[in-house]
N, C-alpha and C positions, 0 to 999 in steps of 0.2 A: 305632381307627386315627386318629392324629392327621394331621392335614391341613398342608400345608408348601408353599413354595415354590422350585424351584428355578432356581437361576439359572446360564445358561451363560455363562461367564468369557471362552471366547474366542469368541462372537456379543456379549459387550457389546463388548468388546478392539475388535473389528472396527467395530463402531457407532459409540464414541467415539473412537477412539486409532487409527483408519486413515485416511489418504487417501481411501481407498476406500469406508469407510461414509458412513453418511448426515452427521454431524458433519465429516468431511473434505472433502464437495461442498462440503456450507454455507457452511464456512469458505472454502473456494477459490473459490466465487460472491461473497462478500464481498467477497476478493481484488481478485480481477478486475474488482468495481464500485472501489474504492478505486482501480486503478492506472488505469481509464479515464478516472474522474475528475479525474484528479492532471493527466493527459494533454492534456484537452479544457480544465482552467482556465487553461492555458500564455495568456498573453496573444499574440496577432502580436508581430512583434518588425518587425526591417529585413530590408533583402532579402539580405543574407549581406555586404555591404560597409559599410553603418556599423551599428553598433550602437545602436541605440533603447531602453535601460533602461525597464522598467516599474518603476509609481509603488511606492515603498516601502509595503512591506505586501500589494500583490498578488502574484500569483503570476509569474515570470521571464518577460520576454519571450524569444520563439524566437526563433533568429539561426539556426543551421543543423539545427538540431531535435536535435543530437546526445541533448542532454538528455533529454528527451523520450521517442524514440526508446528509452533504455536501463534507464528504469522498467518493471519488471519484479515476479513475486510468486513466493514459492514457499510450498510447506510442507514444516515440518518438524516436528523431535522435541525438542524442550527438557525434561531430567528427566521424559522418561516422557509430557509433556505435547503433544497435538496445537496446532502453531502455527502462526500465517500471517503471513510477512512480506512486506510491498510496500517499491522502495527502489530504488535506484539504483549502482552504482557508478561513477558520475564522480565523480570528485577532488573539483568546485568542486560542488557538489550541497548540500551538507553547509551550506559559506558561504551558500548562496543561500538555504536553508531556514533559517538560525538566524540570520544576518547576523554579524558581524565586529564588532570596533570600530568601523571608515573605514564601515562600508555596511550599509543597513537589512536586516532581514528579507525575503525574497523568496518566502513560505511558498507548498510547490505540494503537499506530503504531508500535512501536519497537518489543513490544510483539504478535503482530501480525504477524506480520515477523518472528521473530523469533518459532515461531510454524510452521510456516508453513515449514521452514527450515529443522526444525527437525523433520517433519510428526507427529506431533501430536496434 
């Protein structure tokens, strides 16, 4: 009798490639550290009537928290692959994070990420 192992295809399917198993928490505990993070490095801004820019290379001062506010995470399915994005859809989000020509870097994602990467 030879000796074998076998392996169930849709409890790994579930394990790694689900929302729902344990690789799909992890990943959305991740998540959810990265877009808290992103959140809480927002610097104060002004009180919604003038605008206070924070120093280039920090993360965006809040004026009316819209920003802020609309960081968000989800998962999905990329070819087959379980994935987690954290991210925004405002317009200007984009400028603030990569900076323009006219205007520095205003990074509030990258550096989120990256903390969180490095547990700190």
């Amino acid at each position: 009798m030879a000796d074998y192992i076998r392996f169930d295809q849709a409890a790994l399917d579930e394990l790694f490639g689900s929302p729902r198993g344990a690789a799909g928490k992890y990943l959305a505990k991740l998540c959810i550290q990265v877009e808290s993070r992103a959140k809480r490095g927002m610097s104060p801004g002004g009180s919604g009537k003038k605008h206070v820019p924070s120093a280039p290379g920090s993360p965006p001062a809040v004026d009316t928290g819209r920003l802020r506010a609309s960081i968000t995470h989800e998962l999905g399915d990329e070819s087959g692959d379980l994935v987690g994005r954290v991210g925004t859809n405002v317009e200007y989000a984009k400028h603030l994070e990569l900076g323009t020509s006219k205007m520095a870097a205003r990074p509030f994602l990258r550096p989120a990420l990256d903390a969180i990467r490095g547990g700190s």
